[in-house]
C-alpha positions in Angstrom: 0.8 2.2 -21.7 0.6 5.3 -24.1 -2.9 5.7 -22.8 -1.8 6.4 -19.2 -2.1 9.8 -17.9 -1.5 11.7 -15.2 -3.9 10.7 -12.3 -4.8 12.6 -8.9 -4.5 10.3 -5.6 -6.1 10.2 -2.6 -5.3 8.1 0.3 -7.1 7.4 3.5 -5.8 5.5 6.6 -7.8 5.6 9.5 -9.7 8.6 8.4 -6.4 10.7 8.4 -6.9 11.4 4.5 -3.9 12.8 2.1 -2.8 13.7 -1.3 0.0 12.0 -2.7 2.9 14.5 -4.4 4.3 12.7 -6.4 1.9 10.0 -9.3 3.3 6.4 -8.7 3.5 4.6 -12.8 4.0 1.0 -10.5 2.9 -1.0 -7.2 6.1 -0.5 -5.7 6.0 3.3 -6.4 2.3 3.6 -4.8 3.4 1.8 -1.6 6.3 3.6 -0.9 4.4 7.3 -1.8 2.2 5.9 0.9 4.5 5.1 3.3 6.2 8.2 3.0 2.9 10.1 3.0 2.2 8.8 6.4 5.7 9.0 7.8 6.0 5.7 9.3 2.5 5.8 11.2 1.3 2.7 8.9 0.9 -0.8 10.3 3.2 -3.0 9.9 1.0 -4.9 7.8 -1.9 -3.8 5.5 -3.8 -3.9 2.2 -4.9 -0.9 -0.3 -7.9 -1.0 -1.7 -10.0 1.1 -4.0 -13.7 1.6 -5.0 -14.3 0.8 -8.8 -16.6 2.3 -11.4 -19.0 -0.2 -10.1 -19.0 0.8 -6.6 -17.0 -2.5 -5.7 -14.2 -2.6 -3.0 -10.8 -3.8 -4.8 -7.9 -5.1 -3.5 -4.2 -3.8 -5.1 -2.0 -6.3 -4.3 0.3 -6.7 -7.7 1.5 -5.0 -10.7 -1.7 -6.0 -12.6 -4.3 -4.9 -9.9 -2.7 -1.4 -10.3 -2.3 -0.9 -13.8 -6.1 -2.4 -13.7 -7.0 0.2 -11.4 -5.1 3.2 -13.3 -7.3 1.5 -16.2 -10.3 2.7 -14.6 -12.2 6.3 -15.3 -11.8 7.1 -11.8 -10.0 10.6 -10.9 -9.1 11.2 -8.5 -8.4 7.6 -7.6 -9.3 7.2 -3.8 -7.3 4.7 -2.2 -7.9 2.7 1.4 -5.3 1.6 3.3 -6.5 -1.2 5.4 -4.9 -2.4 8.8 -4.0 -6.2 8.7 -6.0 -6.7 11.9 -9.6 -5.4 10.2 -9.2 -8.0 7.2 -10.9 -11.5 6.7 -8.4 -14.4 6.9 -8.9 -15.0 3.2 -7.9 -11.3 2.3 -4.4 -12.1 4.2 -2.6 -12.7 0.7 -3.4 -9.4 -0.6 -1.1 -8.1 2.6 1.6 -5.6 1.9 4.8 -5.9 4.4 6.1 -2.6 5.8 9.6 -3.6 5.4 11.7 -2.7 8.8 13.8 0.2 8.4 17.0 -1.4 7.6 18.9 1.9 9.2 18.1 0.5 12.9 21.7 -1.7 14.5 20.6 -5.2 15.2 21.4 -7.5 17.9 24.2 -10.1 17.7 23.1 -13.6 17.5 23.9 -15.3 20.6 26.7 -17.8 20.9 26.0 -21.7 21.4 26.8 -22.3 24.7 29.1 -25.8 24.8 28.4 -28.3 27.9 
């Protein structure tokens, strides 16, 4: 990883398109600059995706697919965030979560009513 540098990206949901401040070095660390980037107007679920050298539409859904895409010549990298509801069924794995914000009071579980 001594050959990782620092890398410029761009990120576009929607057409609302913005640079990220801070250079994720992980997955996790991309998806949550993102999420931050768009202040909780991301879907709940979705996929990032990036063009490659070869002009081909990749999915970055692990820790491999991003290091493979920091791997690539590409600066700045552009990134796509795609809305669950505008990808294929077989694309559904490659499906990022936007966990729910953990800050909100939830509901007591009901109790069994007895006859």
């Amino acid at each position: 990883m001594e050959n990782r540098r620092q890398r410029k990206f761009k990120v576009d949901f929607e057409g609302t398109i913005k640079r990220l401040n801070v250079t994720p070095t992980s997955f996790e660390e991309l998806h949550q600059a993102v999420r931050l980037a768009y202040d909780g107007d991301l879907p709940e679920r979705y996929a990032f995706k990036y063009r490659d050298e070869d002009g081909d539409l990749v999915t970055v859904s692990s820790e491999n697919d991003f290091h493979a895409m920091l791997d690539t010549n590409i600066d700045p990298i552009r990134i796509e965030v795609i809305s669950g509801s505008d990808i294929s069924r077989m694309e559904r794995s490659s499906f990022l979560s936007n966990p729910p914000n953990t800050n909100i009071p939830q509901a007591a579980p009901k109790p069994e009513v007895q006859p």
